[in-house]
C-alpha positions in Angstrom: 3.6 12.2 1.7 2.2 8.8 0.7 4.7 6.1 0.2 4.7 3.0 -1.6 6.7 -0.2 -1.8 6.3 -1.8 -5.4 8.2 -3.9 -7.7 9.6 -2.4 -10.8 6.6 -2.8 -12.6 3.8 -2.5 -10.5 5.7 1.1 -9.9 5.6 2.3 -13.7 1.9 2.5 -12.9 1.7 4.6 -10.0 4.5 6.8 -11.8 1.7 9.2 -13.2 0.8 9.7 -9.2 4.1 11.8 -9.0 3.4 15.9 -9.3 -0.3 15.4 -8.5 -1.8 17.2 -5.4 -0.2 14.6 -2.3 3.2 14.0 -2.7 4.1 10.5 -3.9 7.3 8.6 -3.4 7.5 5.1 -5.2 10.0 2.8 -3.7 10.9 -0.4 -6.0 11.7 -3.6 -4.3 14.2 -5.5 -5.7 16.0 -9.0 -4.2 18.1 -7.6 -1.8 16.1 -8.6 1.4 18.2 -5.9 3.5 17.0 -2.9 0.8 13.5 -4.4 0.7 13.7 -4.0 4.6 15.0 -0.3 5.0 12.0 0.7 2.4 9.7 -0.7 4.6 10.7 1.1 7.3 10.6 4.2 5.0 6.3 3.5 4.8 6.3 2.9 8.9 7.8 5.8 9.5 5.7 7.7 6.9 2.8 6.0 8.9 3.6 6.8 11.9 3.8 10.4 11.5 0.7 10.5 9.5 -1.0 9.9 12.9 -1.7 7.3 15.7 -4.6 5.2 13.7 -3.4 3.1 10.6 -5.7 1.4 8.5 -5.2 -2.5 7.7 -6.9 -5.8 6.5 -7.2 -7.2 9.8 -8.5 -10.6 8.1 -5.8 -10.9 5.4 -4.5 -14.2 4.8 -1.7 -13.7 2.4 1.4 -15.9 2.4 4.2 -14.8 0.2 7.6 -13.2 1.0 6.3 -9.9 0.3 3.3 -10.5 2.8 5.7 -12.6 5.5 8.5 -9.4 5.2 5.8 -6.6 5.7 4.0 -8.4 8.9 7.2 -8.9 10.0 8.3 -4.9 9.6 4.9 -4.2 10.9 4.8 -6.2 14.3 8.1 -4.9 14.9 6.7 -1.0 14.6 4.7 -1.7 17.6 1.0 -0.2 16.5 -1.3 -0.7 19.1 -4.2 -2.8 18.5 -7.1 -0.1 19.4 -5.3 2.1 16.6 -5.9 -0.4 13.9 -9.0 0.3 11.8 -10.2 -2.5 9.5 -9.7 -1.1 6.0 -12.2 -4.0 4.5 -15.4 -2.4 5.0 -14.2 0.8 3.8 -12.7 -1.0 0.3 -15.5 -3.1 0.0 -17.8 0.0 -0.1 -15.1 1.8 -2.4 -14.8 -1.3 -4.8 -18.7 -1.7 -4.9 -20.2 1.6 -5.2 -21.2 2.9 -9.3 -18.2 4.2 -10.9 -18.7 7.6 -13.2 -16.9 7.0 -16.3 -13.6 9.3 -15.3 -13.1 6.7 -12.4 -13.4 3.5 -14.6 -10.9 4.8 -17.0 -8.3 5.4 -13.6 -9.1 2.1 -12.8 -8.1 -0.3 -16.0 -4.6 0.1 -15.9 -4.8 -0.9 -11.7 -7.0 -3.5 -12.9 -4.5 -4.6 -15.4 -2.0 -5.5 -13.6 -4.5 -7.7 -10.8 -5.5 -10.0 -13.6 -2.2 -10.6 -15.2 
């Protein structure tokens, strides 16, 4: 099952996911920081028995709550450094590779949302 931590609407976008072939839950984050906390513990957990390697951005910057909350979550988890695959190579591939008209139309509404 893939899980995802949004806010409210961020989430009415991935809503279509739902009923597809991989089960999607959609967890919206509100203010309360103690809710916001046990949903990401919800997506480590779903990580965690995924498998023992998890992808991430081992160069990302970011400094907002959102960002400061989910290091924080994720240090705690304890993934091991050699099980960390940098996802940037793999996106940067992803994002630059030539798009078939199907996969641009699944992309405007994500791209949407990035630019407003």
């Amino acid at each position: 099952m893939e899980t995802s931590a949004n806010t409210g609407d961020a989430a009415s976008y991935l809503e279509p996911l739902k009923g597809g072939k991989v089960p999607v839950e959609i967890l919206v984050r509100g203010k309360d920081a103690e809710e916001n906390k046990k949903q990401f513990q919800t997506c480590l957990d779903t990580m965690k028995k995924a498998g023992k390697k998890v992808a991430v951005l081992k160069k990302d910057n970011a400094n907002n709550a959102f960002a400061n909350e989910w290091k924080a979550a994720f240090d705690e988890a304890g993934f091991k450094d050699e099980d960390q695959v940098d996802l940037a190579s793999i996106m940067s591939n992803a994002a630059l590779s030539v798009k078939d008209e199907k996969e641009l139309v699944s992309l405007e509404p994500q791209l949407r949302t990035t630019h407003s």
